[in-house]
C-alpha positions in Angstrom: 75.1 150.4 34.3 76.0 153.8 36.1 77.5 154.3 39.4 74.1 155.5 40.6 72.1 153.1 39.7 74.7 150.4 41.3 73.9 152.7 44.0 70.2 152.7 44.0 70.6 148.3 44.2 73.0 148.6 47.5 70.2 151.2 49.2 67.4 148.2 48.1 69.9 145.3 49.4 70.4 147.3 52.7 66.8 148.2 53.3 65.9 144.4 52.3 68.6 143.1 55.2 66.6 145.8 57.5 63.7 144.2 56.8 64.6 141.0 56.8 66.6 141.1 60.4 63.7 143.4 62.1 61.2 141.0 61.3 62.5 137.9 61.6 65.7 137.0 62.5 65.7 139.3 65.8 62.5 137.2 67.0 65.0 134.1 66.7 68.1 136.1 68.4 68.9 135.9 71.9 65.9 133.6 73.3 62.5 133.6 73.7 60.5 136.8 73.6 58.5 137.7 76.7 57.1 140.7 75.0 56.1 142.6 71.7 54.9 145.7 71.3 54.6 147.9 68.2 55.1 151.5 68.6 53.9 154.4 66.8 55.3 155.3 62.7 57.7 158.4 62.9 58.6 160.5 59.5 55.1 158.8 57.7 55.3 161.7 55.2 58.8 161.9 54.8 58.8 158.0 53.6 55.5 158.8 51.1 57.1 162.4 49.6 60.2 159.8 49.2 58.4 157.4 47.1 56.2 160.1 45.3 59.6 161.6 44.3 60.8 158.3 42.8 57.7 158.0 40.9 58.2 161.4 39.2 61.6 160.2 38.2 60.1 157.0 36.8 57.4 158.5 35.0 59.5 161.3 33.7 62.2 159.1 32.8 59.8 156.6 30.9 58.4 160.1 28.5 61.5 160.7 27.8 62.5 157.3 26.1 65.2 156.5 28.9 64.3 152.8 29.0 67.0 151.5 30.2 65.7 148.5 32.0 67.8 148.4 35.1 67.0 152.1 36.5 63.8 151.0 35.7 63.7 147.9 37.7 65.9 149.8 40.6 63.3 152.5 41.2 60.3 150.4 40.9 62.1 148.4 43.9 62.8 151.1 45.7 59.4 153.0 45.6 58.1 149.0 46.6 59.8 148.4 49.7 59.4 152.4 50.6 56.1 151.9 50.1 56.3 148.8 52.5 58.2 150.8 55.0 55.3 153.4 55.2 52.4 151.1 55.2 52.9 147.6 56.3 55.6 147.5 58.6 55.3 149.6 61.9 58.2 149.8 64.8 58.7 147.1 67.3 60.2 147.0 70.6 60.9 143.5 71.4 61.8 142.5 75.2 63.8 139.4 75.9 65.4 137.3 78.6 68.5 139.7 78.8 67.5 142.9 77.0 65.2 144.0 74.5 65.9 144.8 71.1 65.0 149.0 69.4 66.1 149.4 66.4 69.6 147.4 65.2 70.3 146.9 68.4 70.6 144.8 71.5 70.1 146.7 74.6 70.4 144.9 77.9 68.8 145.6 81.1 71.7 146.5 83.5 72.8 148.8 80.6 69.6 151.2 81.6 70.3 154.0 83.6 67.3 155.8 83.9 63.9 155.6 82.7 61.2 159.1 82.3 57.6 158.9 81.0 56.2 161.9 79.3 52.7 162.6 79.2 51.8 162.1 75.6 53.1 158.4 76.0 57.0 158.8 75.2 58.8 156.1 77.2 62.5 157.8 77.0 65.2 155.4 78.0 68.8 156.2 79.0 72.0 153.9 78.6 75.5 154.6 79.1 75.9 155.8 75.1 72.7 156.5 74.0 68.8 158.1 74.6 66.1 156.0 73.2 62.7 157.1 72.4 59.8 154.6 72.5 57.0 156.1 71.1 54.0 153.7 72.8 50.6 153.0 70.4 48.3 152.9 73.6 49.0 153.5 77.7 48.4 149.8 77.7 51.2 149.0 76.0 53.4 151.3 78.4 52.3 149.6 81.1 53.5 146.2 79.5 56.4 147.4 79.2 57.3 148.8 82.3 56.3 145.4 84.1 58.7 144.4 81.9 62.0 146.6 83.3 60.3 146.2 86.9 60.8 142.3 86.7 64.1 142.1 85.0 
């Protein structure tokens, strides 16, 4: 087994721990959620050029008689959960007692300095070390969540 196809299993490991934690050990974490709201898919065709280009390596690997078994196995798992990435799971924002979780992290209320709303329904929310981007589905859902910071 190659160094890059050792490799190809950590980026499948690390992208199953993603998935994994985001979807359901962070609705466990730090209490009960008060609210959920998924937000619109960024870099769709970046993901599906991704997997399209793994598939090309599979294929053309497979004509050329390299069979070996565990780059096989490693790309069909990476072009799966890429594939999963792109189509099943969207971007949550989930709000909690404290804080609300974006991303890999844990983001509390009093941490939020200051709050802007754009006009195509970009909720942009700035902490002491970082600018986050919530990219809202429907106005509804902006709504929801600014009753959220308003009440906590």
């Amino acid at each position: 087994m190659t160094l890059t196809i050792v490799v190809m299993y950590l980026i499948f490991a690390g992208l199953l721990a993603y998935i994994l934690y985001d979807d359901l050990l962070v609705r466990l974490l730090k209490g009960k959620t008060i609210l959920s709201v998924r937000l619109r898919k960024r870099n769709y065709l970046d993901q599906l050029i991704l997997a399209a280009l793994l598939v090309i390596i599979y294929v053309s690997n497979t004509v050329r008689g390299d069979n070996s078994i565990f780059l096989n196995i490693a790309l069909i798992l990476l072009v799966l959960t890429l594939l999963y990435n792109t189509f099943v799971k969207a971007p949550m924002a989930r709000f909690k007692k404290d804080g609300f979780f974006y991303g890999l992290g844990f983001i509390k209320y009093d941490q939020v300095k200051k709050m802007n709303l754009s006009e195509d329904g970009v909720l942009v929310v700035d902490t002491n070390r970082r600018r986050m981007l919530l990219y809202a589905r429907k106005i509804e859902d902006l709504e929801k969540i600014l009753n959220v910071f308003v009440v906590h």
